[in-house]
C-alpha positions as CSV (number, residue, x, y, z in Angstrom):
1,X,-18.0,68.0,47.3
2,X,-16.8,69.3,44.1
3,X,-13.3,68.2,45.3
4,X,-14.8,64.5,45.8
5,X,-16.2,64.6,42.7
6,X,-13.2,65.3,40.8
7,X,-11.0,63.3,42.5
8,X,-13.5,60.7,41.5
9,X,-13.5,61.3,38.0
10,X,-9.5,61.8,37.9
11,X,-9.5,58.1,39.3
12,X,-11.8,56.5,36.8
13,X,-9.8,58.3,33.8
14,X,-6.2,57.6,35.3
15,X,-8.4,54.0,35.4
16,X,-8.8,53.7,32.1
17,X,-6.0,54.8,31.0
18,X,-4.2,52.3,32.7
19,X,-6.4,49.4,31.3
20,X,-6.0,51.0,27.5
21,X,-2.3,51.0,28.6
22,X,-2.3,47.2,29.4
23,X,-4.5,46.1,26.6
24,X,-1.7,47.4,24.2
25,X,0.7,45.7,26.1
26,X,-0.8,42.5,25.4
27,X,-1.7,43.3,21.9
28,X,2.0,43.8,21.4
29,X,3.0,40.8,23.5
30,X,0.0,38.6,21.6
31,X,-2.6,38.8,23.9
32,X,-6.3,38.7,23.8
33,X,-9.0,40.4,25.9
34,X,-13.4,40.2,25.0
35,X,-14.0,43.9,23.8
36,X,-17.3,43.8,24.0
37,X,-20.4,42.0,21.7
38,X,-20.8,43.7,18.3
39,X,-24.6,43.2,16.6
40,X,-22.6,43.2,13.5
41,X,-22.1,39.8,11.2
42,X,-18.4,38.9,11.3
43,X,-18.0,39.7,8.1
44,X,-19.2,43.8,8.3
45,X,-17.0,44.0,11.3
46,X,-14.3,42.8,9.7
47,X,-14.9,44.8,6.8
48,X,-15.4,48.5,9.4
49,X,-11.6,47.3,11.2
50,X,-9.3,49.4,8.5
51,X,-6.8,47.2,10.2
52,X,-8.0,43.9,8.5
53,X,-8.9,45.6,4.8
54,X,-6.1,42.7,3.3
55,X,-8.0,39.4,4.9
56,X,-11.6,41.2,3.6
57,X,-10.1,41.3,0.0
58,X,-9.1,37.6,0.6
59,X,-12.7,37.1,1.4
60,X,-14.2,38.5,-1.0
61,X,-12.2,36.7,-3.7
62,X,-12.5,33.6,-2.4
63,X,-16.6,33.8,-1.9
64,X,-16.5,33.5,2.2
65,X,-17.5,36.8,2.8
66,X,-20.8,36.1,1.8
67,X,-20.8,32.7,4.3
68,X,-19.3,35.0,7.3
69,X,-22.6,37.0,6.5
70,X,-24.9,34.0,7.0
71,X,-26.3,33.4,10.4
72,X,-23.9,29.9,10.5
73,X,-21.7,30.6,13.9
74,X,-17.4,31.0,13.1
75,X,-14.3,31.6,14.8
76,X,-12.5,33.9,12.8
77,X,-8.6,34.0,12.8
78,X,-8.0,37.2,11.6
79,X,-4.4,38.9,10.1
80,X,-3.6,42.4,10.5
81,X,-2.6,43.7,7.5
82,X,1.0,43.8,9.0
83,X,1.3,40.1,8.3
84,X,-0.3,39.5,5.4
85,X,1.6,38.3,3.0
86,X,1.3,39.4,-1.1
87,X,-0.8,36.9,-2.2
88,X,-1.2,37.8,-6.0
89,X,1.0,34.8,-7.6
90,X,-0.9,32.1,-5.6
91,X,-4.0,30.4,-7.7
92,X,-7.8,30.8,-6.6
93,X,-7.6,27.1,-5.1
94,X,-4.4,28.4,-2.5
95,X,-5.9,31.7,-2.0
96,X,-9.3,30.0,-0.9
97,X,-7.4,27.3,1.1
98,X,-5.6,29.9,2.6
99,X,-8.9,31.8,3.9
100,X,-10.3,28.8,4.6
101,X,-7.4,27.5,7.1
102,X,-8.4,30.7,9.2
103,X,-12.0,29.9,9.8
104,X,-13.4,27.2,11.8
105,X,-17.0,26.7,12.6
106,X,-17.3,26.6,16.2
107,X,-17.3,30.1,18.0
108,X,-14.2,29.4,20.4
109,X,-14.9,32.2,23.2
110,X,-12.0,33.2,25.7
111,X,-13.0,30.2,28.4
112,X,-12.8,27.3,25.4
113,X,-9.4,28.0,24.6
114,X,-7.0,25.8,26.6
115,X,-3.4,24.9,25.9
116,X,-2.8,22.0,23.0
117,X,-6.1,22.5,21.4
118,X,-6.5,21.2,18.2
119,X,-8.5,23.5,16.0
120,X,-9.9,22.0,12.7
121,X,-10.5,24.7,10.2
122,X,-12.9,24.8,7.0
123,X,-9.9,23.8,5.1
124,X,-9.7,20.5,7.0
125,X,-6.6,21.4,8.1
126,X,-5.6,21.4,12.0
127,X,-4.0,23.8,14.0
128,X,-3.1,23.7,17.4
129,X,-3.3,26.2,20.1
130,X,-0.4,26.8,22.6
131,X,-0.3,28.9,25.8
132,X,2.7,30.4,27.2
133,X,1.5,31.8,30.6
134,X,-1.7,34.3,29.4
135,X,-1.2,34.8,26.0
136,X,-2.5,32.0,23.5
137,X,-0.8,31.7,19.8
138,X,-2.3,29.6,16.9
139,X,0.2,27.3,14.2
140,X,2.7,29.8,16.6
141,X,1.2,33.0,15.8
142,X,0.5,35.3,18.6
143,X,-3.5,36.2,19.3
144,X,-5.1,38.9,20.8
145,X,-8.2,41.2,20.4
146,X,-10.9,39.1,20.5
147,X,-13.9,40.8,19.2
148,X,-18.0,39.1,19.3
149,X,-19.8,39.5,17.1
150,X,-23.9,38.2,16.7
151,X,-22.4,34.8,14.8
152,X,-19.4,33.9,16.4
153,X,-15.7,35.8,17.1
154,X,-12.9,37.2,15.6
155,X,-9.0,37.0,17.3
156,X,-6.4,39.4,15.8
157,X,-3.9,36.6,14.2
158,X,-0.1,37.9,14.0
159,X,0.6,36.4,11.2
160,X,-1.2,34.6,8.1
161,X,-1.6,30.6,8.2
162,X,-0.3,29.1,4.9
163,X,-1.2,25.6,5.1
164,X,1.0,22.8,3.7
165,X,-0.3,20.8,1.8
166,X,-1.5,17.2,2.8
167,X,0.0,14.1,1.0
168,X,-3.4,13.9,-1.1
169,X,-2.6,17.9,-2.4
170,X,0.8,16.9,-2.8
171,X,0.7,13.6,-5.3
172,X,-2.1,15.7,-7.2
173,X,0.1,18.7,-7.4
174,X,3.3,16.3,-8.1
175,X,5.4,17.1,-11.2
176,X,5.1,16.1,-14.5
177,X,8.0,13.6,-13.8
178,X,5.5,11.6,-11.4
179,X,3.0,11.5,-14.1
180,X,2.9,7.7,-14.3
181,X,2.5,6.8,-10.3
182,X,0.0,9.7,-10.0
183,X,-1.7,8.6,-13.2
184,X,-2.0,4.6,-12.3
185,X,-3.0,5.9,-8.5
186,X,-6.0,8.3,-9.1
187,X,-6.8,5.6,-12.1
188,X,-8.1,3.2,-9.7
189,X,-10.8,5.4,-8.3
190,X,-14.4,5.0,-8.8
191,X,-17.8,6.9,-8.1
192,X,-20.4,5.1,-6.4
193,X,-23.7,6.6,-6.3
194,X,-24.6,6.9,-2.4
195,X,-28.0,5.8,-2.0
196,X,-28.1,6.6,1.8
197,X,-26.9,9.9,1.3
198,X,-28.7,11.3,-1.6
199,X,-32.1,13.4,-1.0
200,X,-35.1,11.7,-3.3
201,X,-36.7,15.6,-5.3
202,X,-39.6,13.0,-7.0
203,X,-40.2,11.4,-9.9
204,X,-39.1,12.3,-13.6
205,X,-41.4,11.9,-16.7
206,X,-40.5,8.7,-17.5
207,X,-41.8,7.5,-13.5
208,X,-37.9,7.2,-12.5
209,X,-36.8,8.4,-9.2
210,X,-34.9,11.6,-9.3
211,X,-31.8,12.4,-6.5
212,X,-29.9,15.3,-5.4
213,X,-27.2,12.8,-5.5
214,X,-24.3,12.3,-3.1
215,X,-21.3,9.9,-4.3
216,X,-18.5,8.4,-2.7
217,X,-15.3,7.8,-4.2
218,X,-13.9,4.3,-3.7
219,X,-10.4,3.9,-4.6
220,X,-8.7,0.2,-2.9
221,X,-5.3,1.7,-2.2
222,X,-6.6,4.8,-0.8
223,X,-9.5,3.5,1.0
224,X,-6.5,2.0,3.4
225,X,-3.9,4.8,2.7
226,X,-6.3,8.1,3.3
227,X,-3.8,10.4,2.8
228,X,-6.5,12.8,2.8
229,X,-7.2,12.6,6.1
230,X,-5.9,15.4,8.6
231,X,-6.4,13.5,11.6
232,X,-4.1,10.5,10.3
233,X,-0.2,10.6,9.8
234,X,1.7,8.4,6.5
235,X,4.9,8.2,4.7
236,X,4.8,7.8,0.9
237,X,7.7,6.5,-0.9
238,X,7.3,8.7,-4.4
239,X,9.4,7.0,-7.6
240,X,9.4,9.4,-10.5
241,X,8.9,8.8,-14.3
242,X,12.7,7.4,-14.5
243,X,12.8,5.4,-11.5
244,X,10.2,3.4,-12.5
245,X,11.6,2.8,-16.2
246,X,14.8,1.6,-15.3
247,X,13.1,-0.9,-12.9
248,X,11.2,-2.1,-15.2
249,X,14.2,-2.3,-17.2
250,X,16.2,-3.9,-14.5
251,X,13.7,-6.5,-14.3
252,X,13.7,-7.3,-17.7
253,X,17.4,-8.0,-17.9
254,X,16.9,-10.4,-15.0
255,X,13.6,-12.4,-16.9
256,X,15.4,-12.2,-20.0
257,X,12.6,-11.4,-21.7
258,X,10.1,-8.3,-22.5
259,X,7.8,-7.5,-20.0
260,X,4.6,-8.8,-21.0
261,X,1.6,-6.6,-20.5
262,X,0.1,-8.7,-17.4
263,X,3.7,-8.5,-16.4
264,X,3.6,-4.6,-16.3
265,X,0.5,-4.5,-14.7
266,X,1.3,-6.8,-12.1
267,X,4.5,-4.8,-11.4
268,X,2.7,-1.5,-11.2
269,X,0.1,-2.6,-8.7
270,X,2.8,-3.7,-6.4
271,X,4.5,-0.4,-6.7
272,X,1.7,1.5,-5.7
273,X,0.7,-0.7,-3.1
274,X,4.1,-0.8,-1.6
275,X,4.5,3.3,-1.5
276,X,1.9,3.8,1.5
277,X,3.0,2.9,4.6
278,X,0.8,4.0,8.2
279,X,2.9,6.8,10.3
280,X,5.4,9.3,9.8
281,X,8.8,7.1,9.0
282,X,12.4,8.5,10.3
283,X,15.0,8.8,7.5
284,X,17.5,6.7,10.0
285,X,15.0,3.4,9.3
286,X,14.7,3.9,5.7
287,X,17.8,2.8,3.9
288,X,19.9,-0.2,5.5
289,X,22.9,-2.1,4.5
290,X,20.9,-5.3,6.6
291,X,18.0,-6.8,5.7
292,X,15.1,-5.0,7.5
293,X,11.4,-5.0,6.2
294,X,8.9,-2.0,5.9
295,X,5.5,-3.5,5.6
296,X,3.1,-0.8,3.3
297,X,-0.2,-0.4,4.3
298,X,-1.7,-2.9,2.4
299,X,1.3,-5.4,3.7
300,X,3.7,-5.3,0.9
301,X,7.3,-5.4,1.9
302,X,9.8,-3.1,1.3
303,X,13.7,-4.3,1.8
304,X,15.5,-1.3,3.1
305,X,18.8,-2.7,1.6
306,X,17.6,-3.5,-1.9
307,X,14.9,-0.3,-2.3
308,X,16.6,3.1,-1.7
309,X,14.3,6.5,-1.2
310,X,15.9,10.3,-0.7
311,X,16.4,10.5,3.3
312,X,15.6,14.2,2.5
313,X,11.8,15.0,3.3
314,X,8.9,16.3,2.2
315,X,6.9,17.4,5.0
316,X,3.3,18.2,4.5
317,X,0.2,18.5,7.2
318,X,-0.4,14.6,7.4
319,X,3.1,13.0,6.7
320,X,5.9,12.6,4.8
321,X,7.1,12.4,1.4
322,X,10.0,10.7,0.3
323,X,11.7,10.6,-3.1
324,X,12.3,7.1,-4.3
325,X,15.7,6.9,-5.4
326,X,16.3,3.0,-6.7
327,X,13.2,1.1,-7.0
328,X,13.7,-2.7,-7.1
329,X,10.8,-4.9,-7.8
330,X,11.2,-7.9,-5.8
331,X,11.7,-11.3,-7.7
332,X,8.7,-13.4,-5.8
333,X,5.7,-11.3,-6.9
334,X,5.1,-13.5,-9.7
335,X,7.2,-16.6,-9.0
336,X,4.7,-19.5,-8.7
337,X,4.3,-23.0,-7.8
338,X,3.4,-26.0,-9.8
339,X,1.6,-29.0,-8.3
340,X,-0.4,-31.8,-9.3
341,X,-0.6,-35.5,-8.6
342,X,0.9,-38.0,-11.2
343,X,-2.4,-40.7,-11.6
344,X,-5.3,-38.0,-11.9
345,X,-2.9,-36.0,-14.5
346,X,-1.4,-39.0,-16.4
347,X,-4.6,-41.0,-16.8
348,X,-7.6,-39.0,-16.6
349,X,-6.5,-35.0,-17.3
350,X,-4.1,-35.9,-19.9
351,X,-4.7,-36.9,-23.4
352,X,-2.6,-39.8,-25.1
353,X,-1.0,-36.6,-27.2
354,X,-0.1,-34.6,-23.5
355,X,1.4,-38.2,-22.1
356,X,3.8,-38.3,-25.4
357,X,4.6,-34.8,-25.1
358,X,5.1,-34.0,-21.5
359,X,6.3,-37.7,-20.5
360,X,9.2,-39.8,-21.1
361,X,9.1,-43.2,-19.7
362,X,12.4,-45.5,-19.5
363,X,11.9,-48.9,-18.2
364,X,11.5,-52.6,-19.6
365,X,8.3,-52.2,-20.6
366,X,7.9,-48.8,-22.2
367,X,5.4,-46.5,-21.5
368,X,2.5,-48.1,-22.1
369,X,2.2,-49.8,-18.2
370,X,1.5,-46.8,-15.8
371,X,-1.4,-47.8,-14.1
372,X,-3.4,-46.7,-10.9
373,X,-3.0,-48.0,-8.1
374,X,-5.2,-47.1,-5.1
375,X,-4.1,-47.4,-2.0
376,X,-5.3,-45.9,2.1
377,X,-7.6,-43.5,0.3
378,X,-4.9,-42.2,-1.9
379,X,-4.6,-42.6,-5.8
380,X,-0.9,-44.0,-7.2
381,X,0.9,-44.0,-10.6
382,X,2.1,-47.1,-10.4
383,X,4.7,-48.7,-12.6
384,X,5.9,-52.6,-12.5
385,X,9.6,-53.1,-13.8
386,X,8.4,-56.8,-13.9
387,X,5.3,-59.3,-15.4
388,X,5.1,-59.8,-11.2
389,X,3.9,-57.5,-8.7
390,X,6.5,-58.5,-6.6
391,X,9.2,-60.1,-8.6
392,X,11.8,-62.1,-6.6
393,X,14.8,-60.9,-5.5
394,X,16.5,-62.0,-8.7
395,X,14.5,-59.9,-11.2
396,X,14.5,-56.6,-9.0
397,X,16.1,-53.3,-10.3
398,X,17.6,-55.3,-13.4
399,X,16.5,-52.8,-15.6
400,X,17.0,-49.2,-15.0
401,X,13.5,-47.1,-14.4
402,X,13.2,-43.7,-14.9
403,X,10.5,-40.9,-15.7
404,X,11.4,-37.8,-17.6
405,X,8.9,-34.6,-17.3
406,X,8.6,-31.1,-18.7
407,X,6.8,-28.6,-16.2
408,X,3.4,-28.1,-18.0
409,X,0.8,-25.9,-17.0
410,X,-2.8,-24.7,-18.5
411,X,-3.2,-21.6,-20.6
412,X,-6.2,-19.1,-20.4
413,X,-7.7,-21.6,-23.1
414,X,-7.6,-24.7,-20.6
415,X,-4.6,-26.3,-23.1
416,X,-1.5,-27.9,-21.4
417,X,1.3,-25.9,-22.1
418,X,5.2,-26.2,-21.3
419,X,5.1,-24.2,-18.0
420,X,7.1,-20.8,-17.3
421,X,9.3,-20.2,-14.3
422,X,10.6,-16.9,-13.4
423,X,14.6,-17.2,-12.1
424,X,15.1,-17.9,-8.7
425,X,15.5,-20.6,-6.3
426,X,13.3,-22.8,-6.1
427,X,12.6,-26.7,-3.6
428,X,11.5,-30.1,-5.4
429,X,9.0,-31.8,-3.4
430,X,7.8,-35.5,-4.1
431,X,5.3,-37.9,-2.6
432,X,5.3,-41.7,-3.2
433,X,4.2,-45.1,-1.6
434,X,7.5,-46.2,-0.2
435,X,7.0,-49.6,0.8
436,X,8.7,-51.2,-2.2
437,X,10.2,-48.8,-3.5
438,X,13.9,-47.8,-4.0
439,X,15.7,-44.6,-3.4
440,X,15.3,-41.5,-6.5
441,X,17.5,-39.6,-8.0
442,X,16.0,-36.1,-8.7
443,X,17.7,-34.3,-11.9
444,X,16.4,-30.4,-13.2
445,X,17.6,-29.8,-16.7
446,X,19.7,-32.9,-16.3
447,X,21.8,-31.4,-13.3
448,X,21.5,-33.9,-10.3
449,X,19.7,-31.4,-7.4
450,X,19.3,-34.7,-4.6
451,X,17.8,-38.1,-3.5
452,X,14.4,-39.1,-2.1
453,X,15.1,-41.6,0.4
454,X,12.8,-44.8,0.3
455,X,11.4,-44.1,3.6
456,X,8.8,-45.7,6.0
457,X,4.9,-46.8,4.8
458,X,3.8,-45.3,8.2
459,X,5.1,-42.2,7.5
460,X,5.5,-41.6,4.1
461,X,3.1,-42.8,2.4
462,X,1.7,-39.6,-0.2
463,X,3.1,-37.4,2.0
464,X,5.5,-34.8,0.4
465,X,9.0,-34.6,0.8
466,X,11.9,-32.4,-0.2
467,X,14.0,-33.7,-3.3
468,X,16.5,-31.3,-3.1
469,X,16.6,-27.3,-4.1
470,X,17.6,-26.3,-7.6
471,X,18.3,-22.0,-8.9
472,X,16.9,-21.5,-12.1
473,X,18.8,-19.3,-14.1
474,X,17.6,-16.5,-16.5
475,X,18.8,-18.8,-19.2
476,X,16.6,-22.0,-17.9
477,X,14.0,-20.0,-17.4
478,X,13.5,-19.0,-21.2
479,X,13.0,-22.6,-21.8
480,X,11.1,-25.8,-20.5
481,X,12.0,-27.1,-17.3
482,X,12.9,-30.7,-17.6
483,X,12.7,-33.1,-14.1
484,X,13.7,-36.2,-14.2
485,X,13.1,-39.3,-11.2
486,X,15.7,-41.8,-11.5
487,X,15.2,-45.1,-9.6
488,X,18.3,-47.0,-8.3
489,X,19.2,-50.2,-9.4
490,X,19.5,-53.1,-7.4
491,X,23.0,-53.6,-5.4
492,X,22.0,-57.0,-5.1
493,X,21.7,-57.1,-1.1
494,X,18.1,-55.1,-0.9
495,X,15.4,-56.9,0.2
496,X,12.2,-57.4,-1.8
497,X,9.8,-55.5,0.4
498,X,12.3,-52.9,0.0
499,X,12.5,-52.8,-3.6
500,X,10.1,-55.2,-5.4
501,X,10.9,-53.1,-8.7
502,X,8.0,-50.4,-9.1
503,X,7.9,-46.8,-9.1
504,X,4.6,-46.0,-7.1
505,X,4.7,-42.3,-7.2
506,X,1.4,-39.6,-5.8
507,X,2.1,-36.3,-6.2
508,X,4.9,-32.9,-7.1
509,X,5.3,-29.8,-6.2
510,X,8.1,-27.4,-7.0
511,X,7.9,-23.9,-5.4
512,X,9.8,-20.9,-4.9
513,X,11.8,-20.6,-2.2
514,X,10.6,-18.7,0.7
515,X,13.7,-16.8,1.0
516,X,13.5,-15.1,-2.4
517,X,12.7,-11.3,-2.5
């Protein structure tokens, strides 16, 4: 009997011996087994395991000892004090993210973990698990040990989490010599009380309602590009200080003229708008001797072979970061079109001191007989070469007829003004009541840019058509644009429904061309 017993006993200790055997194994090889349920908070048993005395200082510091006290249920991702790293130069705000990427509020017992789990900690940050037969590692760090406790569990981590940074910690962290994009970015921000979300606590003295008050911040740019978010991915094309200068520069030189201050502020809207763009972005698609376009989150275009970024990146939690290299402000942002029809202008918007100044009439009767002429539902600028509507073939065309216009446009004060055109290339477009009328020459600045064919009543009548395409050069541009409408004379052989000797003309248009970047 005695025998039995001990044999017994000698079985149970060799037993455990093994199994004490074994759980080192997997300690060492990053395992984890349940030791059994502590009654302690996860805080005082981390702070009875000698083992972990370097995470509870982190704790302590940081003020989340005190929440891993509470009776609020955590996972706890534990180093051993093996792996922690010296964490004395780091600021309060890394040390705390830090202890807060360790943490997660869900107690994630043995059966919940599963291979490719994401994990979101306190920190917002997300970590994912990965299993390699039994063992589990987190962000790649081997687990074992895990330990319950009456709010939640702890793991034995080997090794400390340091957390990149997302894009949002990164621009806010960013140099001195991205001062002015971070400035212009986080400038745009604005907090909105949140009704909704804000507790009423009664009434003040004065009868008002009183709020613990929740806000949101509303910021356009990032309100698309929430480079914030852990759970999204964006690239951010980053120009420093000196990037953006000699842009601005650049651009200059091509206006040839200062920026003007709505000019600047145009320009810097489209370069933060154009630097957020949805997904992480492969260096090999970034910078292109070919034409290829990037469209930014808030559908700017980026030209690949005119803008050139750093193909070395930043990576942080939620993207990438890429240093802008040459930053080229594309020539269409503020190229505009001008437009108007030539009765309603002429003879109703205009006064008789806008007709002298923007106008030039040459014909046999001056200036003084544009008249309107109505016509299908459409109103004409109609001028007669002759006393007859429709002269005979004799008196057609013997006098040339042309009209001569500067490019006028209103100021903020509703005044017609000489209009201003950026450089570029731009298309003439012209609408008139054909029937009667000759073929047009089209001048800008007195060069000849094409013909307006008479064309067909049926067709043509108001309808625009192209005149011809005409580059304005940095030179023109400084000054007024001139367009001229010549109409041919007669050859003699025309007949007079073809050219009974007026110039019946509806509306112009001259835009940029879409081509232009």
């Amino acid at each position: 009997m005695k025998i039995h017993t001990i044999m017994q006993w000698l079985f149970v200790s060799l037993l455990c011996a093994a199994c004490a055997n074994e759980w080192n194994k997997h300690y060492e090889a990053a395992s984890k087994e349940m030791e059994g349920i502590s009654n302690e908070t996860l805080f005082a048993y981390l702070e009875g395991e000698a083992e972990y005395s370097g995470f509870v200082a982190l704790l302590k510091e940081t003020g989340l000892a005190e929440e891993l006290n509470k009776g609020n249920v955590y996972t706890v991702w534990a180093p051993t004090n093996d792996v922690m790293p010296d964490l004395s130069s780091y600021s309060i705000e890394q040390k705390r993210l830090i202890a807060r990427s360790h943490i997660n509020s869900v107690a994630l017992y043995e059966t919940k973990l599963s291979d490719g789990k994401r994990i979101k900690m306190l920190s917002g940050k997300n970590f994912t698990l990965t299993r390699d037969g039994d063992f589990f590692a987190l962000d790649a760090k081997p687990i074992a040990g895990g330990q319950v406790c009456n709010n939640g569990i702890v793991y034995a981590l080997g090794g400390t989490i340091l957390p990149k940074m997302n894009l949002l910690d990164f621009l806010v962290n960013s140099g001195e010599e991205y001062s002015f994009f971070r400035r212009e970015l986080f400038s745009r921000t604005d907090t909105i009380f949140d009704l909704d979300n804000s507790f009423p606590l009664g009434f003040n003295e004065e009868g008002n309602q009183v709020y613990d008050s929740a806000f949101i911040y509303d910021n356009p740019i990032l309100n698309e590009a929430a480079i914030g978010d852990e759970n999204r991915s964006f690239t951010v094309f980053l120009p420093s200080n000196e990037v953006i200068d000699t842009a601005f520069a650049r651009h200059e030189r091509y206006l040839s003229r200062p920026l003007s201050a709505y000019d600047s502020l145009f320009y810097t809207e489209w370069i933060l708008q154009a630097a957020f763009f949805t997904d992480r972005l492969e260096p090999e698609v970034l910078n292109s001797a070919e034409p290829n376009s990037l469209f930014s989150v808030t559908l700017k275009e980026w030209r690949t072979d005119k803008q050139t970024v750093n193909e070395t990146k930043e990576e942080t939690s939620n993207g990438y970061i890429y240093k802008t290299e040459l930053l080229y402000i594309p020539r269409n942002l503020i190229a505009k079109s001008i437009e108007f029809e030539f009765s309603k202008t002429y003879l109703t918007d205009f006064t008789p001191e806008d007709r002298d100044r923007f106008f030039t009439t040459t014909g046999p009767r001056g200036a003084d007989f544009w008249t309107n002429w109505a016509w299908n539902g459409k109103n004409y600028l109609n001028y007669a070469s002759t006393t007859a509507l429709r002269p005979s073939i004799d008196e057609v065309f013997v006098e040339e007829v042309s009209l001569e216009m500067i490019l006028f446009e209103k100021n903020r004060f509703g005044v017609y003004v000489p209009a201003s055109l950026n450089p570029g290339d731009y298309e003439i477009w012209i609408a008139t009541r054909p029937a009667g009328n000759p073929t047009f020459l089209v001048y800008v600045n007195g060069n000849e840019i094409g013909e307006l064919p008479a064309g067909t009543p049926q067709t043509h009548d108001g309808v625009l058509r192209s005149a011809g395409t005409v580059t304005i050069t940095p030179e023109e541009a400084s000054q007024p644009i001139t367009v001229k409408l010549l109409r041919y004379k007669s050859s003699g052989v025309l007949s007079t429904v073809a050219c009974d000797g007026r110039m019946v003309l509806h509306s112009f248009k001259i835009q940029p061309m879409s081509t232009e970047y």
